[in-house]
C-alpha positions as CSV (number, residue, x, y, z in Angstrom):
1,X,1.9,-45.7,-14.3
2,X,-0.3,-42.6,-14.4
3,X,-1.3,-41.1,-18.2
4,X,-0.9,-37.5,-18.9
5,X,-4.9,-37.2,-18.9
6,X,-5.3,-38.3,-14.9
7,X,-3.0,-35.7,-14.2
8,X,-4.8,-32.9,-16.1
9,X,-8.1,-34.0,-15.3
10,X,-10.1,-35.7,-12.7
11,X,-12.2,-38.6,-12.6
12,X,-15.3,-38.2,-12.5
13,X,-17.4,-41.0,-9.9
14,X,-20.7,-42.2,-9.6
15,X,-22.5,-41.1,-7.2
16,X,-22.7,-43.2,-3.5
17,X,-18.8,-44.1,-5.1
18,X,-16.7,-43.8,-2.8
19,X,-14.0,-41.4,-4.6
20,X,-10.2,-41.3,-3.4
21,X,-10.0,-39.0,-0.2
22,X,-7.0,-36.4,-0.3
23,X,-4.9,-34.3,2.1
24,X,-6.8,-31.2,2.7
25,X,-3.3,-29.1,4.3
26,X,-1.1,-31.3,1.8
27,X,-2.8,-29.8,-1.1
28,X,-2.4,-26.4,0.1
29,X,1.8,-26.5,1.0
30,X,3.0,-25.9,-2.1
31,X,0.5,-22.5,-1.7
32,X,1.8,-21.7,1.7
33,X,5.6,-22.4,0.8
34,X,5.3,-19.5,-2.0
35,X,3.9,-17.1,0.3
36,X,6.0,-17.7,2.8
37,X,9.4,-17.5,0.1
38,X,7.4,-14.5,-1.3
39,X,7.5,-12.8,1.9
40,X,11.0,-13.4,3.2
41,X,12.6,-12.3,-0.4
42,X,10.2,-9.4,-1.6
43,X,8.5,-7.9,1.3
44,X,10.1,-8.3,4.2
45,X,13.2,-6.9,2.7
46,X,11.4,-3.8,1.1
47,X,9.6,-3.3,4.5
48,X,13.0,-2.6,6.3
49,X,14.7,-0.6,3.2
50,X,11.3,1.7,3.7
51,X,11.9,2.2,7.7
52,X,15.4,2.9,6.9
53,X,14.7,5.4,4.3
54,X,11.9,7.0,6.6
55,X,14.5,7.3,9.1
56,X,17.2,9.1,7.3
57,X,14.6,11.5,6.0
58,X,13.3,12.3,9.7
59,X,17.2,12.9,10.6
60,X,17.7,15.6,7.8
61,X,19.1,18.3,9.3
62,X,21.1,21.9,8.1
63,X,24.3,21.3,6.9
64,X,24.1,17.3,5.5
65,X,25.4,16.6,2.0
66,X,22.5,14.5,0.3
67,X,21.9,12.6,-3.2
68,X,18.4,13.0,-4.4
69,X,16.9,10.6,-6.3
70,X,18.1,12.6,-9.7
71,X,21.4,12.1,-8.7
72,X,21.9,15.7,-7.8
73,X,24.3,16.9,-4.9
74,X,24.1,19.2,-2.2
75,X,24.0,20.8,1.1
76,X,20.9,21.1,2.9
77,X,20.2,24.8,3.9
78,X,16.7,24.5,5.3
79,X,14.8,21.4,6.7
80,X,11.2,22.3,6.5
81,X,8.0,19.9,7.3
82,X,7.4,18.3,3.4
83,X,10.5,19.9,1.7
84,X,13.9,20.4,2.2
85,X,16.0,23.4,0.7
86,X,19.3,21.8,-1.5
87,X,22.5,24.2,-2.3
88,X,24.0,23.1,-5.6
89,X,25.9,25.6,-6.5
90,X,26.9,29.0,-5.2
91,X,23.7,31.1,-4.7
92,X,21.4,27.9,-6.2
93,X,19.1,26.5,-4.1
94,X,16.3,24.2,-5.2
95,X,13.6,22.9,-2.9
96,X,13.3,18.7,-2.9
97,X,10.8,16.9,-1.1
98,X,12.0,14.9,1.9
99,X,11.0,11.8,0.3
100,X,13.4,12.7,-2.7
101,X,16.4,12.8,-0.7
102,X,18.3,9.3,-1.6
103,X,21.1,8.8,0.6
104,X,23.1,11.6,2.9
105,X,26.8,11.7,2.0
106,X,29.5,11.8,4.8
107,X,30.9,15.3,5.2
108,X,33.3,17.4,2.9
109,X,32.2,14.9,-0.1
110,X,31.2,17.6,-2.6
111,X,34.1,19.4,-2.1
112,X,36.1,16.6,-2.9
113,X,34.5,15.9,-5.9
C-alpha cells in the first residue's frame, strides 16, 4: 500500500543506487491530453468564430441591416476602409468600426420591428 508521503515526495537514493526508472512519455500524457482538450474546446472553436466574423465584416456592403456590438440597429449607408456609416434613425447616421458590426440581419428586419 503506498502512504500519503511517497506520493507527495520522492525518495531520495544513495548514490551508485540504482533508483526506480520511469516512463519518460508516460509522465508527460496527462500534459499532452490537456493541451490537446484545451485546443479542441477553447481555440480551435474561437479560431473559426474569428474567420467567420472577419468574413462577414469583408462582405459589408450598402444597404445591409446590422447589429453592432451595443446592440444598436441599422442600415449601412457607406462601407468605407476601417468604418462603416450606420442609419438609425431618419437623418441619424453614426460611424462604427467594421470590427463593431456584430451580426447582419436579413432584410426588412428593422422595419418590422
Amino acid at each position: 500500500m503506498v502512504s500519503i508521503s511517497e506520493l507527495f515526495i520522492s525518495n531520495a537514493y544513495a548514490e551508485g543506487a540504482a533508483a526506480p526508472q520511469g516512463g519518460g512519455f508516460i509522465e508527460f500524457l496527462p500534459l499532452v491530453a490537456l493541451l490537446a482538450v484545451f485546443y479542441f474546446l477553447i481555440l480551435r472553436p474561437q479560431q473559426k468564430r474569428a474567420k467567420e466574423h472577419k468574413a462577414l465584416v469583408e462582405a459589408l456592403q450598402k444597404g445591409d441591416e446590422v447589429v453592432t456590438i451595443g446592440g444598436v440597429l441599422g442600415k449601412v449607408t457607406k462601407v468605407g476602409e476601417e468604418n462603416v456609416a450606420v442609419e438609425i434613425a431618419d437623418n441619424v447616421v453614426v460611424q462604427v468600426q467594421k470590427p463593431a458590426i456584430q451580426n447582419v440581419l436579413p432584410k426588412g428586419t428593422i422595419k418590422s420591428i
